[in-house]
MMTF fields as JSON, N, C-alpha, C and O atoms, coordinates in Angstrom:
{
  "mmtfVersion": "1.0.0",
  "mmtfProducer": "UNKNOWN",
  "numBonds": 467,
  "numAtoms": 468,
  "numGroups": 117,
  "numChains": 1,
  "numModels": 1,
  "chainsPerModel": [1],
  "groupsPerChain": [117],
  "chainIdList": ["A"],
  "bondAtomList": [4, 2, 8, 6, 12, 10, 16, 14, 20, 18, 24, 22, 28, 26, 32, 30, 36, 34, 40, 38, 44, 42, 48, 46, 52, 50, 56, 54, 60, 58, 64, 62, 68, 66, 72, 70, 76, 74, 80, 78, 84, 82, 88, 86, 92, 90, 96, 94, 100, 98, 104, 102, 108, 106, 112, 110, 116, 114, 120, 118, 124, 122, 128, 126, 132, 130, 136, 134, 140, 138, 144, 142, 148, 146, 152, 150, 156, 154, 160, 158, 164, 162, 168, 166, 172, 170, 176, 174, 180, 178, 184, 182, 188, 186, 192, 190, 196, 194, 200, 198, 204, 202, 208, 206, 212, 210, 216, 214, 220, 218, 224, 222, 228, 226, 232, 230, 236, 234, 240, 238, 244, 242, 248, 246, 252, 250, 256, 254, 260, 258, 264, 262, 268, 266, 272, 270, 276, 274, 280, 278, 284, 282, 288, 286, 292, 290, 296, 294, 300, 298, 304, 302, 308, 306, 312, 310, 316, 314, 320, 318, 324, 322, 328, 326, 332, 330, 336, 334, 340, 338, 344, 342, 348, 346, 352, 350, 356, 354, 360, 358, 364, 362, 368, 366, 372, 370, 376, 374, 380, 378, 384, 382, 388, 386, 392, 390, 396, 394, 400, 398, 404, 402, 408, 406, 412, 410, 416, 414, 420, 418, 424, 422, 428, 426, 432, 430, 436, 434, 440, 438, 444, 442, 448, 446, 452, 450, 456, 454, 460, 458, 464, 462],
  "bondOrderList": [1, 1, 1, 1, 1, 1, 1, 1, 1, 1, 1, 1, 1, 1, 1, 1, 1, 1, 1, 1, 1, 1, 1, 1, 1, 1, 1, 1, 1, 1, 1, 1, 1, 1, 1, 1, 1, 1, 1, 1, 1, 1, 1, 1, 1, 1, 1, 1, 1, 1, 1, 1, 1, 1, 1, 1, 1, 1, 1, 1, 1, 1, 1, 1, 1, 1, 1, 1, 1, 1, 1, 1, 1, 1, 1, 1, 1, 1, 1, 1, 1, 1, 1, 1, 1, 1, 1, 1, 1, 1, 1, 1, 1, 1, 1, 1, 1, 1, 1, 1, 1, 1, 1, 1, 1, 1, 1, 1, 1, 1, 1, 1, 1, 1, 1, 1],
  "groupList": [{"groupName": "UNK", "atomNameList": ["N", "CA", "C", "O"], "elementList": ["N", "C", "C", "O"], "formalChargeList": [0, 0, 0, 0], "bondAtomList": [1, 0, 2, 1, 3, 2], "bondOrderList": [1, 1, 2], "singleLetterCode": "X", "chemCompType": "L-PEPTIDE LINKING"}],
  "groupTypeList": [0, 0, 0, 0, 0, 0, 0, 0, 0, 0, 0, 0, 0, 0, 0, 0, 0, 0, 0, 0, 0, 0, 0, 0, 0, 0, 0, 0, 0, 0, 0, 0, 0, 0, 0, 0, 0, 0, 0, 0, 0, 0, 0, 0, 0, 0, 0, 0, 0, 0, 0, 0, 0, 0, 0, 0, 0, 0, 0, 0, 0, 0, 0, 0, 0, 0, 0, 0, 0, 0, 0, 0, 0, 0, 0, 0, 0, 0, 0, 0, 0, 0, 0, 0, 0, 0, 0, 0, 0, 0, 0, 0, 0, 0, 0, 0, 0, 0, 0, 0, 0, 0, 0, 0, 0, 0, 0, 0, 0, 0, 0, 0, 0, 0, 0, 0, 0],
  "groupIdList": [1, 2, 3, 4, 5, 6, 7, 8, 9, 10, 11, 12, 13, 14, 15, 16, 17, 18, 19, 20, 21, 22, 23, 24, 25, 26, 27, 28, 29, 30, 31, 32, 33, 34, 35, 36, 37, 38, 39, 40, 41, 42, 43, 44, 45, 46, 47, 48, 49, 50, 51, 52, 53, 54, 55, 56, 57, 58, 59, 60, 61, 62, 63, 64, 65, 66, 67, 68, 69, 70, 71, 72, 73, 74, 75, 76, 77, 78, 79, 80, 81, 82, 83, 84, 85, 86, 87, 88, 89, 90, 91, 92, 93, 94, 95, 96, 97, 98, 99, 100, 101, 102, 103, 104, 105, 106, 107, 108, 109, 110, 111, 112, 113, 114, 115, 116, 117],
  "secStructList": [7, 7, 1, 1, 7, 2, 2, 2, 2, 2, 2, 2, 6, 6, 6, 6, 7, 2, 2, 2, 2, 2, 2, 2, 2, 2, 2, 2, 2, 2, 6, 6, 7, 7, 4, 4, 4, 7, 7, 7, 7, 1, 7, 7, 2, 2, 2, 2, 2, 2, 2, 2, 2, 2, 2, 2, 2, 2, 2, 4, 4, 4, 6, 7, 7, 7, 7, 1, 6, 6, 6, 6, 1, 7, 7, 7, 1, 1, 7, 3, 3, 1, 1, 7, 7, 7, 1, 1, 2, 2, 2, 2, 2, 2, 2, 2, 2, 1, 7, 6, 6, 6, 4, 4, 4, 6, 3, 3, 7, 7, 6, 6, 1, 1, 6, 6, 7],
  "xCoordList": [-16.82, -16.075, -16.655, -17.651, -16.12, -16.047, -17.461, -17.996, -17.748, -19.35, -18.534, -19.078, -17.21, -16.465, -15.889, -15.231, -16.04, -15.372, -14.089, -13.716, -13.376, -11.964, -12.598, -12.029, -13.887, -14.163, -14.274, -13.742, -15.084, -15.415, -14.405, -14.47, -13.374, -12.347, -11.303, -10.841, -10.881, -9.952, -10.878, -10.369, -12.056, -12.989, -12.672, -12.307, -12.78, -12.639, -11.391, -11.239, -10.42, -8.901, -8.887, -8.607, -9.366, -9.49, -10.191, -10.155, -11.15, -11.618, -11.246, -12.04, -10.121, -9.724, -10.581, -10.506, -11.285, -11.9, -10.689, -10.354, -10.279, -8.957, -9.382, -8.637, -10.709, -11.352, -11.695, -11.327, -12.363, -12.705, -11.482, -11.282, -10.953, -9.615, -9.207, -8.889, -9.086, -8.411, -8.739, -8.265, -10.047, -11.318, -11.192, -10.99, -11.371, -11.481, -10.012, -10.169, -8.818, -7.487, -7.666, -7.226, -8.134, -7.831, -8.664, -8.431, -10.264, -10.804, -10.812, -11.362, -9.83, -9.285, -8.353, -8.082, -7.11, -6.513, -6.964, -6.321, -8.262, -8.872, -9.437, -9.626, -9.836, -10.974, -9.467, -9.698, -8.468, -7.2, -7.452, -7.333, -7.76, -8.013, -7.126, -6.122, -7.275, -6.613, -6.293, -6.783, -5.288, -5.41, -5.134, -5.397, -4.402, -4.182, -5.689, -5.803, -6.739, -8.027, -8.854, -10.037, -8.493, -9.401, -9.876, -9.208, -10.976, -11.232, -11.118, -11.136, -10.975, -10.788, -11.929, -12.586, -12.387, -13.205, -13.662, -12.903, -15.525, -15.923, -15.046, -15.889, -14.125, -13.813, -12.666, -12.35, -12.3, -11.889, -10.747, -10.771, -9.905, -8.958, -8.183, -7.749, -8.208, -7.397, -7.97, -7.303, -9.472, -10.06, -9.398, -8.696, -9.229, -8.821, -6.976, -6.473, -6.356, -5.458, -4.926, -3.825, -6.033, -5.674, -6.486, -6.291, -7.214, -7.345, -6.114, -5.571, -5.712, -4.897, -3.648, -3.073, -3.583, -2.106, -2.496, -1.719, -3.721, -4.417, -4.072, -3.254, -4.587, -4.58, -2.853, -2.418, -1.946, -0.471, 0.225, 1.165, -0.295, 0.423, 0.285, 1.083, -1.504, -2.022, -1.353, -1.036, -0.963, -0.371, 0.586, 0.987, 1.236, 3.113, 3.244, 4.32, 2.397, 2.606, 1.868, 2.318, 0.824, 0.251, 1.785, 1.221, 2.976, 3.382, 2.777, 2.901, 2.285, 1.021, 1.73, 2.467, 1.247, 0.872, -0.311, -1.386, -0.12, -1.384, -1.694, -0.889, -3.041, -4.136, -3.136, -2.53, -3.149, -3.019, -3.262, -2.557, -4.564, -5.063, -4.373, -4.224, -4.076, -3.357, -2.206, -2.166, -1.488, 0.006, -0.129, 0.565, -1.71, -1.863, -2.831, -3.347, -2.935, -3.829, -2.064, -1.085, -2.072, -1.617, -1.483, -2.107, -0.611, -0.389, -1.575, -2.286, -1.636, -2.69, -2.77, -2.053, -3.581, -3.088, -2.599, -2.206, -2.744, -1.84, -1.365, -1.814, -0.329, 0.043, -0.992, -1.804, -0.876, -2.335, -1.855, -1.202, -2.137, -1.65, -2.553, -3.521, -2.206, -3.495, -3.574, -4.711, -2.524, -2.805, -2.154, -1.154, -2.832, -2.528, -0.97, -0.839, 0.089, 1.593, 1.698, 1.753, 1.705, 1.795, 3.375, 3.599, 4.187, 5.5, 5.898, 5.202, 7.425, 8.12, 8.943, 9.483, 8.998, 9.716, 9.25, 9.855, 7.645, 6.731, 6.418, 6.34, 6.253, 5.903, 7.112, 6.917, 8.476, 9.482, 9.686, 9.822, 9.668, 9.433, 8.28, 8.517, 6.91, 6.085, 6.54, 6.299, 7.203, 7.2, 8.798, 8.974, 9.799, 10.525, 10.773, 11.58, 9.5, 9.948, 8.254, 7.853, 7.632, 6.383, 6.375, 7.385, 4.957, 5.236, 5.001, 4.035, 6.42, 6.361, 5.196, 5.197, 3.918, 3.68, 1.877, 0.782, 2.815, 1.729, 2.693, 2.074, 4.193, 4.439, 4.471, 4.447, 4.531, 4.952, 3.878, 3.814, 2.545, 1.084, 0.953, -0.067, 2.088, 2.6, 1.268, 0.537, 1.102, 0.005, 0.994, 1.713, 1.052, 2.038, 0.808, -0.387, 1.92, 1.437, 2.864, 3.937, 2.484, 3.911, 4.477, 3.865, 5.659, 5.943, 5.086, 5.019, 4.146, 3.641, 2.307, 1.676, 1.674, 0.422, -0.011, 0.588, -1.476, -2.143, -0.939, -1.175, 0.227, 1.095, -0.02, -0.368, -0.403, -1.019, -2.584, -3.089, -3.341, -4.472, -5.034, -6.223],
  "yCoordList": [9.133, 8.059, 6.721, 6.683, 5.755, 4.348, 3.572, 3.755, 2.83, 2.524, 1.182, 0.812, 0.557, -0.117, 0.227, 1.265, -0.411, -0.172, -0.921, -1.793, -0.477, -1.013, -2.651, -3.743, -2.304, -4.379, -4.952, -5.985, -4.102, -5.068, -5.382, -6.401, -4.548, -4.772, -5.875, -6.676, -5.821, -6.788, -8.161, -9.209, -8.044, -9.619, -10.07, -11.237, -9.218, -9.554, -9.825, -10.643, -9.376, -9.974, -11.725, -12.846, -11.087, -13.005, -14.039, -15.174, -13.557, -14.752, -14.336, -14.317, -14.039, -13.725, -12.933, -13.236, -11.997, -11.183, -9.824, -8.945, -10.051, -9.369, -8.318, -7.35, -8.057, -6.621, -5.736, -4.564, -6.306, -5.899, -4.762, -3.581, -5.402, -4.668, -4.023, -2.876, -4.22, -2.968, -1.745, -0.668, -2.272, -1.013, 0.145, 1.319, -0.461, -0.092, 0.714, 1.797, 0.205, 1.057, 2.549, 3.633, 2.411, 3.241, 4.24, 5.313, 3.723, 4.622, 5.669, 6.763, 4.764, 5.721, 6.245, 6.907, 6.375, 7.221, 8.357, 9.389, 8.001, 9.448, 10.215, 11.422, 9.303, 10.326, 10.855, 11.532, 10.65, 11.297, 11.003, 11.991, 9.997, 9.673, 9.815, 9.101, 10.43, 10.689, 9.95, 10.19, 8.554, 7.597, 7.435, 6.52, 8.902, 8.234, 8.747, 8.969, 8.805, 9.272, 8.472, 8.793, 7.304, 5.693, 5.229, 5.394, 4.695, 4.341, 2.806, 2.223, 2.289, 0.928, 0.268, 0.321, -0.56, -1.3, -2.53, -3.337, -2.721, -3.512, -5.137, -6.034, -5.496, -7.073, -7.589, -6.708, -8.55, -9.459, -10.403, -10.572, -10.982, -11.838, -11.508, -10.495, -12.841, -12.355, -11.214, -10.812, -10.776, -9.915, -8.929, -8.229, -8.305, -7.324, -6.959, -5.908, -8.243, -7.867, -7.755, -7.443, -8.095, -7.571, -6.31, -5.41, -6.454, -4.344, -3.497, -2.852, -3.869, -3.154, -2.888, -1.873, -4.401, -4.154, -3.338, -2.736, -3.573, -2.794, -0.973, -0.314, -0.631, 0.751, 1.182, 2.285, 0.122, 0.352, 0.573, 1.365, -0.256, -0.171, 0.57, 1.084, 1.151, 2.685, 3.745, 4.63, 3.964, 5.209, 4.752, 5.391, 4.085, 4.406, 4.483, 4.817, 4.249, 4.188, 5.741, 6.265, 6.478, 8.185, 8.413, 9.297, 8.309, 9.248, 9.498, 10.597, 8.651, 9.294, 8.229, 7.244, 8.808, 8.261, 7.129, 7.455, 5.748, 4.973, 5.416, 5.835, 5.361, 5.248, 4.362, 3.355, 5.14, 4.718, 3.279, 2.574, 2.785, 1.418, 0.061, -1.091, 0.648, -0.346, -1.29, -2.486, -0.122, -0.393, -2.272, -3.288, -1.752, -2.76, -4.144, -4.979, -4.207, -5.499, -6.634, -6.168, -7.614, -8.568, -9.152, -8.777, -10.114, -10.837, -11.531, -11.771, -11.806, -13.3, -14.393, -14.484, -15.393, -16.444, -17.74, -18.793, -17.335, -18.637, -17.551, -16.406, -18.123, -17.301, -17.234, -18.114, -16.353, -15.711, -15.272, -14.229, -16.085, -15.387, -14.498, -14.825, -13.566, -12.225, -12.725, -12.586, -13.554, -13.624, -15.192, -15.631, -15.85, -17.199, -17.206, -16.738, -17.671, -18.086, -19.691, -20.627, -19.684, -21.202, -21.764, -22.975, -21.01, -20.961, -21.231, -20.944, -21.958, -21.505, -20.314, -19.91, -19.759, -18.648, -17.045, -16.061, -17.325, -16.22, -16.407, -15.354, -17.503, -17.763, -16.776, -15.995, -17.455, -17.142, -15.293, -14.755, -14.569, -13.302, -12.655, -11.58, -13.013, -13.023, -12.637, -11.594, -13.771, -13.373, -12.927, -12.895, -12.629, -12.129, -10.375, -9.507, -10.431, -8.701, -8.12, -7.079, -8.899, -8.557, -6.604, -5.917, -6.18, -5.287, -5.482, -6.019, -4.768, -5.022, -4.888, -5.632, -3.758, -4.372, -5.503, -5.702, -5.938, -7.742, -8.539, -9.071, -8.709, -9.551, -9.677, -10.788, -8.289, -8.421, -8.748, -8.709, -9.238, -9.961, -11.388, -12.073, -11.629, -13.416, -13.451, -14.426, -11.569, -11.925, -11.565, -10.574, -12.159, -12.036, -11.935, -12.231, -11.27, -10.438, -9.991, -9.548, -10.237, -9.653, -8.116, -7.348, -7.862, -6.404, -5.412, -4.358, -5.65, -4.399, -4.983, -5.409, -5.1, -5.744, -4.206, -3.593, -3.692, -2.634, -1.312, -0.113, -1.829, -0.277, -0.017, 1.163, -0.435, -0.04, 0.2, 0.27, 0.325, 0.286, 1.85, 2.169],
  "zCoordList": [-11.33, -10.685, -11.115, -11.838, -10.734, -11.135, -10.465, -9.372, -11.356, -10.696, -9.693, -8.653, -10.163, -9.83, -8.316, -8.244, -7.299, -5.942, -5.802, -6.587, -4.638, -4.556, -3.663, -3.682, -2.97, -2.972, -4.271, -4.676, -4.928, -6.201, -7.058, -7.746, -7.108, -7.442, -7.048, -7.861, -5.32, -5.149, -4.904, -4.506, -5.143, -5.304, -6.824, -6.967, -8.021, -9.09, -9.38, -10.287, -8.877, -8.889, -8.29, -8.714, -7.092, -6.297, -6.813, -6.338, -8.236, -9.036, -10.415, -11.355, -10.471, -11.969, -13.272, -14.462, -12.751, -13.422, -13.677, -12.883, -14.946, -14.981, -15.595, -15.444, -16.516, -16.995, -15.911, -15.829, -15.148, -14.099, -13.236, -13.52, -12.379, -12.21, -13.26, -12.946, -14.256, -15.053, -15.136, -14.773, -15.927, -15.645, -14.699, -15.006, -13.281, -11.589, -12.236, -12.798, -12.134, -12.453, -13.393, -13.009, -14.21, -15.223, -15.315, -15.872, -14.443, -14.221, -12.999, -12.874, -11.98, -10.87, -11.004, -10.002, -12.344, -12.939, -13.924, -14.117, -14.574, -14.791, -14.045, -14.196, -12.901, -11.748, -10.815, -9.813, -11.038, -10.137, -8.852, -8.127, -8.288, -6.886, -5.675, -5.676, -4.876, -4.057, -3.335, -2.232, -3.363, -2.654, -1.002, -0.222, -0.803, 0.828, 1.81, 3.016, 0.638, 1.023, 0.955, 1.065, 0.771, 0.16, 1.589, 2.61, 1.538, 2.936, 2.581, 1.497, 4.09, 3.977, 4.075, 5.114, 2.838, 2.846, 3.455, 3.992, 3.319, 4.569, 4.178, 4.209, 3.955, 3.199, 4.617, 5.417, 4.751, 5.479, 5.114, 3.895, 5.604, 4.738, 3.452, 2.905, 3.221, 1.621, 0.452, -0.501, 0.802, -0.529, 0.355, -0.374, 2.376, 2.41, 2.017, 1.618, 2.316, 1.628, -0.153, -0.607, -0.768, -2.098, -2.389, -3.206, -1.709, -1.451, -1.521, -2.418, 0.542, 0.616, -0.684, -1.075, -1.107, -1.912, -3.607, -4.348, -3.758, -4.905, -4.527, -5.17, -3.806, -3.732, -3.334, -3.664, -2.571, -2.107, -3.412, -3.473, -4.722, -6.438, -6.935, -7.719, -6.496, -7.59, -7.0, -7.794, -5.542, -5.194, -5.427, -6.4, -5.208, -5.744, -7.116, -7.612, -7.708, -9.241, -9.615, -10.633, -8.908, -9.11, -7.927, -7.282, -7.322, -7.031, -5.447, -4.907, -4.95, -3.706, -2.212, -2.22, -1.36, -0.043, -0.097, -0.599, 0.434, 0.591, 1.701, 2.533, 1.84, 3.218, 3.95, 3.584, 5.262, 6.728, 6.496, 5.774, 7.317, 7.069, 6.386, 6.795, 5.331, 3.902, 5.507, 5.794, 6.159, 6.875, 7.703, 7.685, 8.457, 9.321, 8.563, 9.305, 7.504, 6.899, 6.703, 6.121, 7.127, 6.916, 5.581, 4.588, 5.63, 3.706, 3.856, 4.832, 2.663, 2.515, 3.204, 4.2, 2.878, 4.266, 3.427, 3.93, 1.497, 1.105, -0.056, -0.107, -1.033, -2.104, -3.218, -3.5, -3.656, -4.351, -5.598, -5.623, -6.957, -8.536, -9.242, -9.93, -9.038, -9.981, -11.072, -11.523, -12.106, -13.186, -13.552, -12.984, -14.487, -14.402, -15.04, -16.171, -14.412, -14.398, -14.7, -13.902, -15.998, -16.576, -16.958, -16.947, -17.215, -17.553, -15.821, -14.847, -15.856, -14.579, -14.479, -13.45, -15.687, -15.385, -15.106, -14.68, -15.638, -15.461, -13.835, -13.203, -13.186, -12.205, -10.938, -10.007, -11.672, -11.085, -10.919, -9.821, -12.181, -11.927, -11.505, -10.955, -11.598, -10.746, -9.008, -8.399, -8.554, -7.571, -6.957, -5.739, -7.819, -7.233, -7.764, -7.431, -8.847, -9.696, -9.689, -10.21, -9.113, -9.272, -8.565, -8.42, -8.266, -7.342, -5.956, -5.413, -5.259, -4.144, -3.164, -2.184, -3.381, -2.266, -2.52, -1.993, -3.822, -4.245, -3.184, -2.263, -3.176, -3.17, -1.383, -0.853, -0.496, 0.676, 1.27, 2.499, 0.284, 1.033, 0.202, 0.124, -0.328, -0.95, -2.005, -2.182, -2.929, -4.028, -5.39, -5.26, -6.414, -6.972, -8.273, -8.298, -9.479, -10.617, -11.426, -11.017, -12.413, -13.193, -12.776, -12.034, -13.353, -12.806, -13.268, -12.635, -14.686, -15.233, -14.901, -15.868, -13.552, -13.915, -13.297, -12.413, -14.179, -14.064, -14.525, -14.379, -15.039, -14.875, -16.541, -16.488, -17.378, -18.34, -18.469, -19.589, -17.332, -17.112, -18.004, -18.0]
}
């Protein structure tokens, strides 16, 4: 398994460490993680909701149930870009094609963000 945690992960998203997250992805697609088995990590605020919405993308994208927990974490408390949106139109699909559940915590990411991890 990943020396990478799902904090260290949605912290490295929240300061644009975009290897980072990938890494964390691809290596919890070789370790086949059982995601509705993820425990919810010790984080707070916006790192817990880009947790939650981190592990809500990897199971719908393995096919899976998210952890319980994920249901009750709240959106972010401002809009949050995983990945820098310099164009208005990247910005624009960002947040209306991003994945849903980036966008239903106002954290937005292109549609394929991590689908290639």
């Amino acid at each position: 398994m990943s020396q990478t945690t799902l904090a260290d992960a949605a912290c490295a998203a929240l300061h644009g460490e975009h290897l980072v997250v990938r890494q964390w992805a691809i290596d919890a697609r070789h370790d086949h993680v059982a995601w509705c088995d993820v425990r919810r990590p010790d984080l707070q605020g916006d790192e817990l909701s880009v947790a939650a919405a981190l592990v809500e993308v990897m199971a719908s994208r393995a096919g899976q149930i998210a952890p319980r927990w994920t249901a009750d974490v709240p959106a972010a408390s401002r809009s949050i870009y995983l990945v820098p949106v310099t164009l208005p139109r990247s910005r624009q699909v960002s947040e209306t094609q991003g994945p849903e559940p980036l966008r239903r915590r106002r954290i937005y990411a292109m549609p394929n963000y991590l689908a290639f991890a």
